[in-house]
N, C-alpha and C positions, 0 to 999 in steps of 0.2 A: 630122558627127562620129558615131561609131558607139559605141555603147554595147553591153557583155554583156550577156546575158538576167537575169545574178545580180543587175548595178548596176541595171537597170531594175525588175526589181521593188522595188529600194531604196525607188528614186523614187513610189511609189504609199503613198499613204495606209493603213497598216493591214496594210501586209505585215509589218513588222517591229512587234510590240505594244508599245505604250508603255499601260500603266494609272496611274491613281491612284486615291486616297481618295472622287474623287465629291463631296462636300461635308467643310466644317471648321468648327469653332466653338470660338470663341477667347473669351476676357475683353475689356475695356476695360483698357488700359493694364500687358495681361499679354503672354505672347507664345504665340507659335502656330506651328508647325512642320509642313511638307507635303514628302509624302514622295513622288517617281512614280520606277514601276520600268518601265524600257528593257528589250528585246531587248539580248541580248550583241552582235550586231552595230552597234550604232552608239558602242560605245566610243570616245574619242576623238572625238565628234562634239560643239559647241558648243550646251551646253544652255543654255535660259533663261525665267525667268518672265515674262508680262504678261497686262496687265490690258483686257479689250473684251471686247462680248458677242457677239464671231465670232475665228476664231482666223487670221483672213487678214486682221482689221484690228484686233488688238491692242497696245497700248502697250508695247513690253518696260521692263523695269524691272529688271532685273539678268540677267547670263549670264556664264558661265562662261569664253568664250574658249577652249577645247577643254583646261582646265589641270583638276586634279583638288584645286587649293587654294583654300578657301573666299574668293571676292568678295563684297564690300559695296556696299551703293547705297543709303545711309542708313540706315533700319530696317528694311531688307529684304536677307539674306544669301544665297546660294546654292552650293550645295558640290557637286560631281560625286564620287562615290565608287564609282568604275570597278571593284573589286573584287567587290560584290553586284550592279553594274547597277543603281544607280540615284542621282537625285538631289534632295537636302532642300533648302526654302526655308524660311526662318525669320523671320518677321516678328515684329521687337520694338516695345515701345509701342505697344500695337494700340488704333488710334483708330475712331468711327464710320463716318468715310468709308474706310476700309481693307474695309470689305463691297463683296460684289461678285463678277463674275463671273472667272475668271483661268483661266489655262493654263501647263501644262506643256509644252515645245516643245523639241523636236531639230531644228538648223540644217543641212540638210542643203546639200552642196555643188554639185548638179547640178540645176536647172531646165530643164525641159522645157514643160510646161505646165500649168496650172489644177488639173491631176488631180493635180501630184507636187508640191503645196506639201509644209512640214515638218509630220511627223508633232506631232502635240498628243494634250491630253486634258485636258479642262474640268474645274474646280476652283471648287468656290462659296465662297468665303469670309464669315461667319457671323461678329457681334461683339456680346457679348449686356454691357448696362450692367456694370458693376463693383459689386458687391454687399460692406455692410458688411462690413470685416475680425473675425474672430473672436476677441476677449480670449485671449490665451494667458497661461499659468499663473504665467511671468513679470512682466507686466503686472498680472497681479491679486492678485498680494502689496501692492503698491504700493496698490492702488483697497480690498483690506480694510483694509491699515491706516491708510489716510484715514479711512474709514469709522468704526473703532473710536475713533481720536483725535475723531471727530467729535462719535460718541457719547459718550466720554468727557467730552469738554467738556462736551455737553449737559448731564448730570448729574451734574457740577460745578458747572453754573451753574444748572441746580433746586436743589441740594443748598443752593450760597448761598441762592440768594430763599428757600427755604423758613425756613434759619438765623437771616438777618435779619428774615423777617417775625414770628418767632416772638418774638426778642427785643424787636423795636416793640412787640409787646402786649402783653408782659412790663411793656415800658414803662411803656405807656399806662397798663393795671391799676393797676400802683403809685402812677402821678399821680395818678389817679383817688381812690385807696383815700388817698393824704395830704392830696388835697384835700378830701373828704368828713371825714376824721378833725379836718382844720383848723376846717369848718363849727362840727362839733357842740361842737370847742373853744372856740369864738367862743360861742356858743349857750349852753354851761356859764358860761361866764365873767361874760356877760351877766345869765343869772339869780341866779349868786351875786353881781355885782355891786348887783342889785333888793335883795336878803335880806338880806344884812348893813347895812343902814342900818335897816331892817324889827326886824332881832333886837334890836340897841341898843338902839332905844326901848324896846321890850317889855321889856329888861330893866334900863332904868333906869328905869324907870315900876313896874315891881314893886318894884323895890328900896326906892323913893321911898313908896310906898304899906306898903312892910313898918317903917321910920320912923316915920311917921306912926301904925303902930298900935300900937305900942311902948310908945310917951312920947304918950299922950293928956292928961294930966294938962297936958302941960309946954305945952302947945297954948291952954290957959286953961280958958276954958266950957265945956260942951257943945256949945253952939251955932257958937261956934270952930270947932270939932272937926270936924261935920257939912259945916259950910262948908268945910271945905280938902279932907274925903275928897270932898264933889260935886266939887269943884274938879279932885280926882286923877281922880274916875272920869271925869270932862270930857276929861281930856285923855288917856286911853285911846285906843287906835286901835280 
């Protein structure tokens, strides 16, 4: 079969430029999009992504089928957009084994040999852990006024203990001050209990004694007399 000088150069690696990005770096569980730009001539040519670390023994993983409307192949998309020359892969939910070496490839339709596989261009794919999310302004309406409700509480329920401990010793105090008042009423009670049997006598023994010196006469003798005041001062306390 004979081929033109224009299709033969087709067939050689590097006659017609295909570039990309070089490397990419994506998130965990975010997505990542690669972009490689063709030569105008291979419009209508069968693009497609895969995955190996030589581009003569790579895994493809999605292509285009010469159509310019975006295919799927699970988390991994690819779109030919014929009008700038070039085509996007888009990898979603980007996991840790999604790193790796890939390539950008145009399916070319004439093999010849060794020298005229399809044009490529190697792409590192780069997945760095997933880093905590950032409170947004929304979310933290919410987390202040937890917060203030929290505090709030709090110092309502200081506010009690301090209420109630203050009334306990109010309490207490007052037990205190009615049982000590109860004591010394006992105590008063107790002594003038002693006293008034105390005063009685003293002042029926005076009385008894004021009698007696009155009406001496009525007493008889002298010696009467003497006899009943020893008798009184006798029985003096």
């Amino acid at each position: 079969m004979w081929l033109s000088p224009a299709l033969l150069l087709l067939c050689f690696r590097g006659c017609c430029s295909l570039t990309g990005p070089g490397s990419v770096t994506g998130t965990e569980g975010g997505s990542l999009r690669v972009q490689c730009r063709y030569d105008e001539g291979y419009r209508g040519y069968n693009k497609y992504w895969c995955k190996g670390e030589h581009d003569t023994a790579c895994e493809s993983i999605v292509q285009t089928h010469g159509k310019e409307e975006e295919v799927r192949s699970g988390r991994v998309s690819i779109r030919d957009n014929g009008a700038d020359a070039t085509m996007v892969v888009t990898i979603r939910d980007l996991r840790e084994e999604d790193a790796g070496p890939y390539w950008c490839k145009i399916q070319t339709i004439w093999i010849l040999d060794e020298l005229s596989r399809d044009p490529a261009v190697a792409v590192t794919v780069y997945v760095s852990p997933a880093t905590t999310p950032l409170v947004t302004a929304t979310s933290t309406t919410p987390l202040v006024t937890a917060i203030q409700n929290l505090s709030s509480n709090s110092v309502s329920a200081v506010y009690s203990w301090s209420l109630f401990s203050s009334i306990y010793v109010q309490i207490l105090i007052t037990l205190k001050l009615l049982l000590l008042l109860g004591v010394l009423c006992a105590v008063v009670w107790v002594n003038r209990a002693q006293r008034i049997p105390r005063q009685e006598r003293v002042a029926y023994l005076a009385l008894q004694k004021a009698v007696f010196d009155d009406l001496p006469v009525q007493l008889g003798s002298s010696s009467d007399y003497r006899a009943k005041t020893w008798t009184l001062d006798k029985m003096q306390p």
